[in-house]
N, C-alpha and C positions, 0 to 999 in steps of 0.2 A: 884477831878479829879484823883487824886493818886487811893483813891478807887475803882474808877469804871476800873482802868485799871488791876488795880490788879483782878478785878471780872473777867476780861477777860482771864490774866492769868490763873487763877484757875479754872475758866470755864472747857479751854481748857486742863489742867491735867484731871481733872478729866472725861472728854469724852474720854480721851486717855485711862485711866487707866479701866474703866470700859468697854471698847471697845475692849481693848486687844490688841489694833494696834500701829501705829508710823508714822512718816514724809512717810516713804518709802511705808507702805501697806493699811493707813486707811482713814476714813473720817475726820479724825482732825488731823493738823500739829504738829509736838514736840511745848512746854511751850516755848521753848526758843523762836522759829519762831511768835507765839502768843504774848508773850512780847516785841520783837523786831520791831511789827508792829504794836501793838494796838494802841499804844500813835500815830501815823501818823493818824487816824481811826478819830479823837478825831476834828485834824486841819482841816478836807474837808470831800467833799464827803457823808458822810449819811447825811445830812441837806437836799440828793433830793429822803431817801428812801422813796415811797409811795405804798401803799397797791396792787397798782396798777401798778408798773413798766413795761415801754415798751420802745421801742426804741423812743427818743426825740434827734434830733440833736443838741440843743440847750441850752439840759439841761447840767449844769455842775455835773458829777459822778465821785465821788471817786477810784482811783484806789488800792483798798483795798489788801492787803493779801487773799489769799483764804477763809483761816480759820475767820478772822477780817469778811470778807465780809459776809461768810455764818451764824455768827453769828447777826451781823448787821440786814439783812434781817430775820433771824430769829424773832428778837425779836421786829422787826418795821414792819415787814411786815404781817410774816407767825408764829405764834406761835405753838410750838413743844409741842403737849398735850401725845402722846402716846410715849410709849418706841419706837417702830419703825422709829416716826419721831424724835427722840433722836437721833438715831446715822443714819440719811440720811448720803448721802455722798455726796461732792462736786458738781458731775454730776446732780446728782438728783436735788439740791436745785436752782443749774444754770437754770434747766428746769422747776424746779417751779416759778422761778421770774424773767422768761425771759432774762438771761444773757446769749451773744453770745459767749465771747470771754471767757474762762478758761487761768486760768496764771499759771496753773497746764503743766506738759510737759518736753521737753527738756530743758536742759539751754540753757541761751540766747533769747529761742524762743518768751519770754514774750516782753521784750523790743525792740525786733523786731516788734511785734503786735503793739506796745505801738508806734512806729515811725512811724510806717502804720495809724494807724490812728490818729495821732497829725499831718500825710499830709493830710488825707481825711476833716480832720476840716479847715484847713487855701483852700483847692482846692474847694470847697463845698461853703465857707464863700465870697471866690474870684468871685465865679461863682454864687451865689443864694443874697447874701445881696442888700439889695439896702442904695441907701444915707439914705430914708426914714424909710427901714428896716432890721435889724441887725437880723436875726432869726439862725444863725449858731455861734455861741460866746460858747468856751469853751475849758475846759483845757485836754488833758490827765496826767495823772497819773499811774505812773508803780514804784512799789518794786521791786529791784533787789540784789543778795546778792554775793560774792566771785567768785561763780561757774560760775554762769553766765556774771563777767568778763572774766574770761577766757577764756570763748567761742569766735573762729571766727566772727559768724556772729552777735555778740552783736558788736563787734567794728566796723564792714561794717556798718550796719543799724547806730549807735551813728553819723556813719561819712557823712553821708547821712543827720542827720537830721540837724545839722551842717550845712553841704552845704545848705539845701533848709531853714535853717532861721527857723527851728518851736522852735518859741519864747511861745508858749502855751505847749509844753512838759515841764515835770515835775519829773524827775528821781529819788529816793531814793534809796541810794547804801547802805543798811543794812551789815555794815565793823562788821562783829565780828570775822573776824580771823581764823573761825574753817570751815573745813570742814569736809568729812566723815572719810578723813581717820589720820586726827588730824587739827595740829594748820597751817596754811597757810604758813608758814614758810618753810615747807617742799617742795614746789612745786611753790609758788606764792607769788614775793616777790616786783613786781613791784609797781611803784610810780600810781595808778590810779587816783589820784588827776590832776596830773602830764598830763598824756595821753591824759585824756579829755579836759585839758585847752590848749594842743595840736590840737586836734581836733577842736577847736573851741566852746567849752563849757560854760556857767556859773555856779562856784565854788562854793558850800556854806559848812562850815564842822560844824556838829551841832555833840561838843565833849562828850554831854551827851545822848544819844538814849534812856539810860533806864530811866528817869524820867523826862527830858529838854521837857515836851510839851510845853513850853511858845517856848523854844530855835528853837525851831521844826515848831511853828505857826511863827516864824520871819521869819524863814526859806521861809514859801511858799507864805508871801507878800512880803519880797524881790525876790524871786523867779518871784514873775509875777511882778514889775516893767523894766523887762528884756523883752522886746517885738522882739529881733535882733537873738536872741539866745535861744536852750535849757538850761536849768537847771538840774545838776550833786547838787543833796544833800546828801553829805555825813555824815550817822548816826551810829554812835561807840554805838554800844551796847554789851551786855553781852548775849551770847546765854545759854537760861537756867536761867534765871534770877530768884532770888530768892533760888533758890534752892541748900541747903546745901552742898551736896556731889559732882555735876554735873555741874552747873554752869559754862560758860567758858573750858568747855571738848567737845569732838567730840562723846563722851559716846552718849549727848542728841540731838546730828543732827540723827542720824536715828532709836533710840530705847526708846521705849516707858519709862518715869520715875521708872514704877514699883510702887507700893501701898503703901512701906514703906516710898520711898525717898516721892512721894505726900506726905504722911502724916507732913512730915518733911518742906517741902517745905509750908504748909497749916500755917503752926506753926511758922515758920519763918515771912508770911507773915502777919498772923492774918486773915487768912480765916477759920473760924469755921463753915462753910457750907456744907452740904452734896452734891453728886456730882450731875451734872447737875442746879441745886437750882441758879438761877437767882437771885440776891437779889433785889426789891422793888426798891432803889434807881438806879440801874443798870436800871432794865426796865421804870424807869420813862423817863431817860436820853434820851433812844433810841427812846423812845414810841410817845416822842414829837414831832420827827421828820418827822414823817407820816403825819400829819395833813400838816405841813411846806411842804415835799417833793409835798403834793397834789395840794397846792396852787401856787407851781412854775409850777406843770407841765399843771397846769389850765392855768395859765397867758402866759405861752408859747404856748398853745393851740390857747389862743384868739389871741395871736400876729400872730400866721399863719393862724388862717382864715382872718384875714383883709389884708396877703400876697398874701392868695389864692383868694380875692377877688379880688384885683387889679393886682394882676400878676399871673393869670390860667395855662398859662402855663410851667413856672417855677416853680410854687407850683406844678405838676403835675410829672414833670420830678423829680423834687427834690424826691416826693415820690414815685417814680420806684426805683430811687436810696437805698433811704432807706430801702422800701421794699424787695429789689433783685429783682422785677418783673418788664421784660422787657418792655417797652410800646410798642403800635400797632404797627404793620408794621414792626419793627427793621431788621427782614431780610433782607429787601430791602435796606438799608444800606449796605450792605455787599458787598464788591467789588465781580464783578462775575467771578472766575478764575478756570481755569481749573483743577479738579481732587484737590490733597491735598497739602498746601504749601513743598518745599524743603527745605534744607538748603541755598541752594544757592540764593532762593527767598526770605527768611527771614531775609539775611544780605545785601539785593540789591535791593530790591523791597517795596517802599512805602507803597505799596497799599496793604501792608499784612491785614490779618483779623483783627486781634488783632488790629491794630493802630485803630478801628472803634469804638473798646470798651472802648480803652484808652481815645479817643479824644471826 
């Protein structure tokens, strides 16, 4: 297990380094960002990569790192033959295997998403299951790191999800202290442990992030015996891990390692592989979970046609939903009011448009 995360790591220097980029301009995150997520990668989530990835509400998906995910897929999904599909970039690989939502962005903006739809699962789940069938069951998952505490609107949405009970959210606060323009110290000093068990949270602190993947997998079955509540896991890692000179410095939050510290870093960790180079056992790992990911998203297939048989038109409505496309008629739904809503009709007036789409 050690190995193959360490493959991850090294992976991702070396896309870095021959790429020329960094956290801030390219298609691969810094080593440390890579390291600090990988082992999370390990506990969920690829078990539903399949060749074939599409939107399943029922299937349970990983909420990966960018970089953790775009490899993930890479090497279960979409195999990277030519130098051009070597260094895709994020966007791109999101549009090759069908991923909606990028945790790429503003801070904050990710665990915002991540609250949004850990309510679309439990309002979907409320409204679509039956006694007989369960066809919406599943967890979100969101990476979040220093910055993204800071931000406003990560503590509104956190406080939100709190209030409405999503007992299936799943948080990882990636604690390493640094940011861009050094050590946390300078700027952010509060107890976020603390905040969140404030808010209404469940606590977990998994004190080793760079190597604790057992500590990390306890983490997220205690995590889901909490049905009342979100889950706050917080994971102490080393930004930069491994790496000789950089390690635990703000140096490696937004500038690419450079060729010599790789090399150094390659040596430290006992990676003698040239860059991009997958190793055998790496790709067996991920390789397997294709065939697995297909057979879940088979077996969820046949459980909504036997939904869609006995209940047509909630399997119907379910997938407008999912789809984004409207069903027939929808206009007429729409209360018929004169010219464009006001202000003054928007804070007084029921019968606004919007309550049609909410409701």
């Amino acid at each position: 297990m050690v190995s193959l995360c360490v493959g991850f790591c090294e992976g991702g220097c070396a896309a870095i380094v021959d790429s020329g980029t960094s956290l801030l301009a390219g298609p691969t995150v810094t080593p440390g960002k890579v390291c600090a997520q990988a082992g999370l990668c390990f506990s969920s989530g690829a078990q539903s990569v399949s060749s074939n990835i599409e939107t399943v509400v029922g299937k349970e998906n990983g909420g990966l790192g960018d970089t953790v995910y775009c490899e993930v897929c890479q090497m279960a999904a979409n195999e990277a033959t030519s130098d051009h599909q070597r260094l895709m970039d994020r966007l791109q690989i999101y549009e090759l295997v069908e991923l909606k939502v990028s945790g790429d962005g503003p801070l904050g903006q990710g665990i915002a998403n991540a609250v949004g739809l850990a309510l679309a699962e439990k309002y979907l789940a409320a409204r679509y299951n039956k006694p007989d069938a369960e066809i919406v069951d599943h967890y979100t998952y969101c990476i979040l790191g220093d910055g993204c505490q800071m931000e406003g609107i990560s503590n509104e949405a956190c406080s939100l999800a709190s209030h409405w009970g999503l007992g299936k959210l799943i948080a990882f606060y990636d604690d390493n202290h640094i940011s861009i323009d050094g050590d946390t110290e300078i700027a952010f000093t509060e107890n976020v442990d603390k905040r969140f068990e404030a808010l209404g949270w469940h606590i977990i602190w998994v004190k080793n992030g760079n190597t604790g993947y057992d500590e990390i997998r306890d983490a997220i079955k205690e995590a889901k015996t909490v049905t009342d509540k979100p889950t706050l896991i917080k994971v102490t890692t080393t930004i930069g891990f491994g790496s000789p000179n950089k390690a635990n410095s703000y140096s490696v939050h937004g500038a690419a390692l450079g060729a010599k510290e790789v090399d150094a870093t390659r040596q430290n960790l006992g990676w003698p592989y040239e860059p991009f180079h997958v190793p055998d056992e790496v790709k067996k790992h991920w390789s397997r979970h294709t065939p697995d990911g297909a057979a879940l998203e088979a077996e969820w297939n046949a459980k909504f046609s036997a939904y869609e048989s006995k209940y047509p038109e909630d399997a119907a409505e379910l997938k407008s939903i999912v789809t984004g496309v409207f069903p027939a008629g929808w206009e007429k739904a729409l209360p018929e009011l004169a010219g464009l809503p006001t202000m003054e009709l928007i804070h007084k007036d029921g019968t606004h448009p919007t309550n049609t789409f909410i409701c």
